[in-house]
Legacy VTK file of the C-alpha trace (Angstrom):
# vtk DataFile Version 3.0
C-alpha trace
ASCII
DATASET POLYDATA
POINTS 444 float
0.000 0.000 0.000
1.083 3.432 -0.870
-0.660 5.385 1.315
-1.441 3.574 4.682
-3.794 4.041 7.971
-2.084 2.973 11.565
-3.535 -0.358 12.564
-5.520 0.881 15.187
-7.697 3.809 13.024
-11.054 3.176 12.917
-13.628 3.669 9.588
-17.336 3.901 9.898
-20.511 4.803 8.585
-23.149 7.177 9.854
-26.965 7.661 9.856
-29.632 9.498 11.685
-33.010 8.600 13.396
-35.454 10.939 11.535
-33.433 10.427 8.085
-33.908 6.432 8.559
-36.590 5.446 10.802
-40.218 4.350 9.728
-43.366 4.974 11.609
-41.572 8.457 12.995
-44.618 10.691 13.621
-41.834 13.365 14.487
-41.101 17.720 13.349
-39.751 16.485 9.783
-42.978 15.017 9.042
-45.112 17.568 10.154
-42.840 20.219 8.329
-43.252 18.024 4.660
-47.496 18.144 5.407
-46.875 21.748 5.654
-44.845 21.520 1.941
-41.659 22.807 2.997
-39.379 20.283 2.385
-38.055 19.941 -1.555
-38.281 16.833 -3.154
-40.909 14.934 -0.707
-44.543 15.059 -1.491
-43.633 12.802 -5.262
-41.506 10.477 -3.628
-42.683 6.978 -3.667
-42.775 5.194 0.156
-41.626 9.239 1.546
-42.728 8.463 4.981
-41.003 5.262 5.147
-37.575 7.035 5.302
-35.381 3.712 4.606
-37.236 1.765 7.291
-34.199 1.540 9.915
-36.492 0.968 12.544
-38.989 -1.235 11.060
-35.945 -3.578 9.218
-32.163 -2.275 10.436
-31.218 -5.639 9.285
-31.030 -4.186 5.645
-28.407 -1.305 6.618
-26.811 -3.312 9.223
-26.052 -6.222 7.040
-24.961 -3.439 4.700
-22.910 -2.231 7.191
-21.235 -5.394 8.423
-20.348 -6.432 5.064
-18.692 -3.518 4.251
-16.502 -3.893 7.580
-16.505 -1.068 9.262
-15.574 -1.063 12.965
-18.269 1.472 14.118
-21.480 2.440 13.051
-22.956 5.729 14.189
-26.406 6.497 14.230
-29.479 8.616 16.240
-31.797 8.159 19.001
-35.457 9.697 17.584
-36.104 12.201 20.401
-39.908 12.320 19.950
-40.421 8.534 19.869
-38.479 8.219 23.508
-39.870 10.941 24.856
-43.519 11.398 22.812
-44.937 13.709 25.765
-43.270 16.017 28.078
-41.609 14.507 31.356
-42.748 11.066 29.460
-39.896 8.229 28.866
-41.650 5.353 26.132
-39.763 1.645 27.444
-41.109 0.407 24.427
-39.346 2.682 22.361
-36.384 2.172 24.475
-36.503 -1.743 24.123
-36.676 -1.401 20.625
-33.339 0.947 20.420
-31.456 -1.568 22.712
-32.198 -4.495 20.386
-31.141 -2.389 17.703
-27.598 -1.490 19.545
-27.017 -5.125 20.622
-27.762 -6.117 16.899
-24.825 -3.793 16.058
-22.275 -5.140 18.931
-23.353 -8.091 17.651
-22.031 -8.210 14.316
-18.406 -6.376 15.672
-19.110 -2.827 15.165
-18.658 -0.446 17.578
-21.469 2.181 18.976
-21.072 5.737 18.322
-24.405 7.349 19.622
-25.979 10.614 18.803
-28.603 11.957 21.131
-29.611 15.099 19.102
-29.217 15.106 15.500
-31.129 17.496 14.108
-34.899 16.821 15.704
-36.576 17.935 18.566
-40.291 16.708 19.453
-42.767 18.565 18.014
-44.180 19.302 21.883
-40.503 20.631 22.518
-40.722 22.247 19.176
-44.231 24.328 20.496
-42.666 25.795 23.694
-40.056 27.484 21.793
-37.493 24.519 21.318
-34.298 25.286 21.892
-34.664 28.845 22.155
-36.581 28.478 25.550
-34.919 27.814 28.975
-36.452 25.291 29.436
-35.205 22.524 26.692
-32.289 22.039 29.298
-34.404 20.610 31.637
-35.814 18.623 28.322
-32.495 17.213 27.214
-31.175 16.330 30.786
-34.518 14.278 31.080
-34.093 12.785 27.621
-30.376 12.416 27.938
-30.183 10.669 31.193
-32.634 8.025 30.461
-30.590 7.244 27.473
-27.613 7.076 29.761
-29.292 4.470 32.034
-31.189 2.154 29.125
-28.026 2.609 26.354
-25.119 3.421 28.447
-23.232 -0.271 28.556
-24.059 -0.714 24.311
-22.002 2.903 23.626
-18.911 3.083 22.710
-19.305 6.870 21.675
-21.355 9.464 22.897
-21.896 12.130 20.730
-24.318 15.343 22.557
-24.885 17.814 19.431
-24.679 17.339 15.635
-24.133 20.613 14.193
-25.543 22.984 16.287
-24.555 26.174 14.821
-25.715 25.438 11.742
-28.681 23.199 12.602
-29.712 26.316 15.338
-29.043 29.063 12.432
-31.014 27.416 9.524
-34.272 26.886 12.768
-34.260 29.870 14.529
-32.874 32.908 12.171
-33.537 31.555 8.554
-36.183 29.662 9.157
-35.740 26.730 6.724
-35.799 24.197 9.192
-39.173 23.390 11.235
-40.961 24.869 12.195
-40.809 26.968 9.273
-40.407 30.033 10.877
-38.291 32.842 9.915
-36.381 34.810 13.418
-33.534 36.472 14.693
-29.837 36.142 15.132
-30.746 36.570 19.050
-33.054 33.394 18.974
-30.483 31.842 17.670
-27.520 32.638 20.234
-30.106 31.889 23.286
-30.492 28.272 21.582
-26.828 27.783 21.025
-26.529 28.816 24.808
-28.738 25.704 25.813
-27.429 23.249 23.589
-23.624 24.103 25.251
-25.002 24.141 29.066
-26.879 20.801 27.982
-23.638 19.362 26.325
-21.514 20.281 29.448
-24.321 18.810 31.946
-24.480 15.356 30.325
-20.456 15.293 30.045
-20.286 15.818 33.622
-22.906 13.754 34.038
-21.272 10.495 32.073
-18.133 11.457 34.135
-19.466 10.516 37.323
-20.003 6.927 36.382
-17.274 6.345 33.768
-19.113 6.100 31.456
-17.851 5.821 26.983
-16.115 9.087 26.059
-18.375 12.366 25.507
-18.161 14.381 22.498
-19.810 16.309 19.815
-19.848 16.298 15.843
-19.371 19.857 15.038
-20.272 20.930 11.349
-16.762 22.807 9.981
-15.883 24.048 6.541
-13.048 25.886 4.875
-14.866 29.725 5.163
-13.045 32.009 2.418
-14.205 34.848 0.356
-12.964 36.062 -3.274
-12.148 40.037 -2.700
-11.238 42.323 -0.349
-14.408 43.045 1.844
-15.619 39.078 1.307
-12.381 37.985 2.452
-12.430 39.723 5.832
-15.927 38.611 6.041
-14.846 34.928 5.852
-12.973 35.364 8.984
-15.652 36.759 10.973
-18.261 34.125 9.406
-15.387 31.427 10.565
-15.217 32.988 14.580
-19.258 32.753 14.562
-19.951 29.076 12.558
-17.178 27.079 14.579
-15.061 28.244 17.252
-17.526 30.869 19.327
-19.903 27.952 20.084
-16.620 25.939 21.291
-15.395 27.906 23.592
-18.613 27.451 25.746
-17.499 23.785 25.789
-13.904 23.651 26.125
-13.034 21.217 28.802
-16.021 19.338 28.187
-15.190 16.944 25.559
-13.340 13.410 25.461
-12.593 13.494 21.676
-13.451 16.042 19.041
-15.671 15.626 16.242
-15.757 17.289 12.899
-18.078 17.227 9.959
-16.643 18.022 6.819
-17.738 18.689 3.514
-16.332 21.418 1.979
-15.107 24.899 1.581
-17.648 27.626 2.175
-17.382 30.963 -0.323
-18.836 33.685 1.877
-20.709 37.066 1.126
-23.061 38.777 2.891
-25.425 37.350 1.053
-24.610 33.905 1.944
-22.436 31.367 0.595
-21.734 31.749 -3.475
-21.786 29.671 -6.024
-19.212 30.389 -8.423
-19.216 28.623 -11.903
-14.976 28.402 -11.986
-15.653 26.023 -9.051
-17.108 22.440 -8.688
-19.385 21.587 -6.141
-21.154 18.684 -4.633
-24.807 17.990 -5.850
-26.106 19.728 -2.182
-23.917 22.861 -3.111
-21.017 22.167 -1.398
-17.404 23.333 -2.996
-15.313 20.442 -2.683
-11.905 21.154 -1.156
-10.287 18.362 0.425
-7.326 20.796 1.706
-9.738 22.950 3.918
-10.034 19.370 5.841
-6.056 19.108 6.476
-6.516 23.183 7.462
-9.081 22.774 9.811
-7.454 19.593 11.302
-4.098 21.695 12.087
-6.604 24.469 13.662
-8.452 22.212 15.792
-5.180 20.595 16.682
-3.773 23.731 17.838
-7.139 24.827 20.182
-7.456 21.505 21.263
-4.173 19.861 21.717
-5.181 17.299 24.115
-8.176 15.943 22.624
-8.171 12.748 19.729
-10.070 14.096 16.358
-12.514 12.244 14.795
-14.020 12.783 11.253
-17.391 12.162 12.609
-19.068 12.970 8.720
-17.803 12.788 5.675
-18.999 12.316 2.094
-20.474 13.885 -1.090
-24.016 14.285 -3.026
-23.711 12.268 -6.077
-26.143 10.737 -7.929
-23.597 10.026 -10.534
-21.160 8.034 -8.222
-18.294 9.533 -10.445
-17.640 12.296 -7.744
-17.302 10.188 -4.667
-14.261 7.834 -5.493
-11.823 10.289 -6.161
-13.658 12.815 -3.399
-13.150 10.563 -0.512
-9.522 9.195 -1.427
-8.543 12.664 -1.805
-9.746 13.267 1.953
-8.618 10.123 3.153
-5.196 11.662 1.867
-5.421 14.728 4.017
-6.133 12.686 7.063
-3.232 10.956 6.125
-1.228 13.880 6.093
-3.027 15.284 9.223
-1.536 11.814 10.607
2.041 12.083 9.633
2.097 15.771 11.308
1.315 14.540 14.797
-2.263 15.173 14.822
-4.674 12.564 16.348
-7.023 11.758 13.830
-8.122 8.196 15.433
-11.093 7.722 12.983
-13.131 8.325 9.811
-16.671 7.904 9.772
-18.227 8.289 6.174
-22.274 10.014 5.272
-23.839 7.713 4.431
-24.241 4.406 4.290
-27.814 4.433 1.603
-29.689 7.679 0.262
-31.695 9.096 2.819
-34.101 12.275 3.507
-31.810 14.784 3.684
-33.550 17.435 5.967
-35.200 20.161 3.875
-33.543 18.981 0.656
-35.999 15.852 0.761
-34.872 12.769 -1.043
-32.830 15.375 -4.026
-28.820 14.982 -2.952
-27.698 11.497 -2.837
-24.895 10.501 -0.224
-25.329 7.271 0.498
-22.293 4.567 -0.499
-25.480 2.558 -1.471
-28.599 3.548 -4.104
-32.286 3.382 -2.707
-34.913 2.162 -5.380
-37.263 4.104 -3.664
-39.879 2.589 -6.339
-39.131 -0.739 -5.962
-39.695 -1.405 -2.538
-36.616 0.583 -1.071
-34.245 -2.089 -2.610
-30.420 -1.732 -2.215
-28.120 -1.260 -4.672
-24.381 -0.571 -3.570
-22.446 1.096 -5.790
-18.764 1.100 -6.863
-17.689 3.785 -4.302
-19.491 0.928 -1.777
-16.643 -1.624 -3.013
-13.887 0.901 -2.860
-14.350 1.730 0.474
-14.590 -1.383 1.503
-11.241 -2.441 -0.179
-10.082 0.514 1.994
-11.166 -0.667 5.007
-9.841 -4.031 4.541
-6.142 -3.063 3.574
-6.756 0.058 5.833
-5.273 1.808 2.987
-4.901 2.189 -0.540
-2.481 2.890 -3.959
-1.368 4.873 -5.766
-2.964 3.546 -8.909
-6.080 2.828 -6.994
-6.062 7.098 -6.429
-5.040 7.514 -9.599
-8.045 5.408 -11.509
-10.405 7.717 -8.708
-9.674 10.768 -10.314
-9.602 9.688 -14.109
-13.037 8.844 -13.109
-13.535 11.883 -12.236
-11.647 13.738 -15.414
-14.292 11.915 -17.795
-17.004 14.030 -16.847
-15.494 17.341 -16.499
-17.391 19.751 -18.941
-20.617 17.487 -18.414
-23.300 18.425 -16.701
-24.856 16.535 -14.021
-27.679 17.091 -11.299
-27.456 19.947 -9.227
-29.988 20.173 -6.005
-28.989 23.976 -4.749
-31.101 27.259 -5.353
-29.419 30.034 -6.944
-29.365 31.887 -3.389
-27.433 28.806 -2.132
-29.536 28.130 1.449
-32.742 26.498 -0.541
-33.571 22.895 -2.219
-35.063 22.082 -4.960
-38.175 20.165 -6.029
-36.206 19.378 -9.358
-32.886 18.792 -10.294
-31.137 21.649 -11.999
-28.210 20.608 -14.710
-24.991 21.910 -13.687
-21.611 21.431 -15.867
-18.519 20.221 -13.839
-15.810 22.624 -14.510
-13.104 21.823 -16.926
-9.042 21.276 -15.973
-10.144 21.374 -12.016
-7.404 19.938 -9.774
-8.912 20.043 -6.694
-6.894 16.754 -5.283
-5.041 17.223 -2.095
-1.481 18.486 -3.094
1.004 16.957 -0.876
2.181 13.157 -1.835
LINES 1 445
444 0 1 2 3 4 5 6 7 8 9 10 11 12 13 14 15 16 17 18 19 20 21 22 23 24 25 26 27 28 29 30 31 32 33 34 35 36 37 38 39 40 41 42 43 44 45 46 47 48 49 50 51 52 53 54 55 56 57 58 59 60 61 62 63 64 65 66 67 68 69 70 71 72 73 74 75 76 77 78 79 80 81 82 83 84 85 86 87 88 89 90 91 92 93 94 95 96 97 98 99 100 101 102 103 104 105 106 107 108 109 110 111 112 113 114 115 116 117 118 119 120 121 122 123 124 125 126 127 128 129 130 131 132 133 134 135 136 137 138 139 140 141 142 143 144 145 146 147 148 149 150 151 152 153 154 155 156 157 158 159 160 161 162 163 164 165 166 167 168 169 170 171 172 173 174 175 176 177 178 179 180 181 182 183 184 185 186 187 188 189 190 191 192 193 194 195 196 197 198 199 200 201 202 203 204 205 206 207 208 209 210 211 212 213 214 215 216 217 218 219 220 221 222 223 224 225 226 227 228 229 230 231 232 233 234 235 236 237 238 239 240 241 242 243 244 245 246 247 248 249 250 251 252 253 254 255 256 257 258 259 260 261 262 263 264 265 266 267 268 269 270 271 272 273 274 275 276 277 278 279 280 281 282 283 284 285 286 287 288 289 290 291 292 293 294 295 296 297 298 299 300 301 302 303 304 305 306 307 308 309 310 311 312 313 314 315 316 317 318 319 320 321 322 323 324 325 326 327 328 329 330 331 332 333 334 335 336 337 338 339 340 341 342 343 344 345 346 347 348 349 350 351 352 353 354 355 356 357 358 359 360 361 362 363 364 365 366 367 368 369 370 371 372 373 374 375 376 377 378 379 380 381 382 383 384 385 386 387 388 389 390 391 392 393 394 395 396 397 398 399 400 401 402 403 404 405 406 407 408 409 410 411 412 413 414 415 416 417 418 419 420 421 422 423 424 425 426 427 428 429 430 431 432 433 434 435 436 437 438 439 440 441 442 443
């Protein structure tokens, strides 16, 4: 192998609760009967999700046969906790056959407790925003310390809360739909980081599997003067303001990566010179080795873990030579003393992807959604599972990746981002892939 892993990094694959689970009466749902979410009401078997609660079988065989050592994935809020001060055992039972299922078969459990959903009675006293959701999460959070705690090998708190809290409470394109105010969205991020520090004290009385979070970074830069220097403010705000109510409160640190971010005032751009991912992200593999060495530097002590990873293509010619090229910054990362102990790709099989409905496809593995949800894994599937087996991979391998990729350079293929960059799409736009584009990670 040319470019090798140390034997004791870890690969995995991620999902979440209300993009998976069946017979989820939760916020998403209620948000697509209220058509706001792109690419839903068409969609054959919509409510079904991929049925991970109904038949986790599917993506844990999936899973298993692919070889990862951990599997991360959600608890569904609402369904533990459908009322108020009310904990469901049935719902509980359910989840613990569903984590023994994944010991079971080897994997490891890295365990999310919000990703993205709050129940839709949490949801009508303010959510987040309102002082009380701490009480909220320490109730939800310590029952899933005492009926999950001895399954987890991982505890993850928060998934993305900046952006999650930003897109909810100031834009508005999350539910419940409504559009607010940058100072709704600073009281939410204030809860989420006292409710993050109270459960990691909390697991630290007993012991418990190391605490963190998976915190949504990417590459901010801006193309002239003004946009530049607004890139660096953007930067302080997204990712390291909401950290520094946290330091000291974290066994490992998680990042989510998919991509540089091009910021205006406006929002992020979308310029034509540049390819980007099918959910309208510019793909940049070098930002990850950047942020790595920044996250390195604030958090010295702390083991890094790529907690997401992956692209939006439909076409499956993006995603070979997109995650070899950020398996080769990790690398890197690696060799320069940093401790990056794991990768964890999005996603295993195409799933709802929040307000973008069933448009962007991440998943390793194609979802007939008209013919009865069937699999189909594709070839970035097989090459990521040759990865995982060697724990590394060649220089030819890498090479074959990107030719791949050079074939359909000045083709067009689907594009799932509004022109403003923040909105979905119902339909599929055509975008053309940019010509002579070298965005592969430089060093070798």
């Amino acid at each position: 192998m040319n470019y090798q892993f140390p034997s004791d990094f870890f690969f995995g694959v991620s999902n979440a609760a209300n993009q998976v689970e069946d017979n989820l009466e939760d916020n998403w749902l209620r948000f697509s009967r209220q058509n706001k979410l792109r690419c839903f009401q068409d969609v054959p078997a919509k409510s079904d999700r991929i049925r991970f609660w109904s038949e986790p079988q599917v993506e844990l065989d999936l899973a298993q046969d692919l070889g990862v050592q951990v599997f991360r994935l959600s608890l569904a809020w609402e369904r533990l906790v459908p009322r108020k001060g009310e904990w469901s055992e049935e719902a509980a039972q359910r989840y613990v056959e569903i984590l023994r299922d994944i010991k079971s078969r080897g994997m490891k459990v890295m365990l999310t407790l919000f990703h993205h959903s709050i129940p839709t009675w949490m949801e009508d006293e303010g959510g987040w925003v309102h002082s009380t959701s701490v009480d909220d999460f320490k109730f939800f959070s310590q029952k899933s310390l005492e009926h999950f705690g001895e399954l987890v090998d991982f505890w993850i708190t928060l998934n993305e809360p900046v952006p999650w809290s930003y897109l909810t409470y100031q834009e508005g394109l999350f539910p419940p739909g409504k559009k607010g105010s940058l100072l709704s969205h600073f009281r939410a991020l204030k809860h989420m980081a006292q409710s993050h520090n109270d459960f990691f004290t909390m697991v630290k009385k007993i012991k418990g599997a190391p605490v963190g979070i998976a915190h949504h970074m990417g590459l901010h830069q801006g193309r002239g003067f003004f946009n530049h220097w607004f890139s660096k403010l953007s930067d302080y705000l997204a990712h390291w303001q909401f950290l520094d109510r946290i330091d000291h409160h974290m066994d490992f640190f998680g990042i989510n990566y998919y991509g540089a971010e091009w910021m205006t005032p406006a929002g992020p751009a979308q310029y034509e010179d540049l390819d980007f991912s099918d959910a309208g992200r510019a793909i940049c593999p070098i930002g990850l080795y950047k942020l790595l060495h920044r996250i390195h530097q604030k958090f010295p002590e702390l083991p890094i873990i790529i907690t997401e990873n992956g692209v939006g293509d439909g076409t499956d010619q993006v995603r070979p030579a997109y995650l070899m090229e950020h398996l080769m910054a990790v690398l890197e990362a690696i060799k320069d003393k940093i401790p990056v102990i794991g990768y964890v790709h999005w996603t295993l099989s195409d799933n709802l992807e929040w307000s973008d409905g069933y448009g962007p496809k991440f998943g390793l593995v194609e979802v007939e959604r008209a013919n009865q949800l069937k699999r189909r894994p594709r070839e970035s599937y097989l090459l990521y599972q040759g990865i995982i087996k060697l724990k590394g991979f060649s220089t030819e391998l890498r090479k074959e990746a990107w030719e791949t990729y050079k074939s359909i350079q000045g083709k067009t293929r689907p594009y799932w981002r509004s022109a403003d960059g923040k909105q979905g799409l119902d339909q599929a736009l055509q975008r053309k892939t940019p010509e002579n584009q070298d965005w592969r990670f430089p060093r070798n």
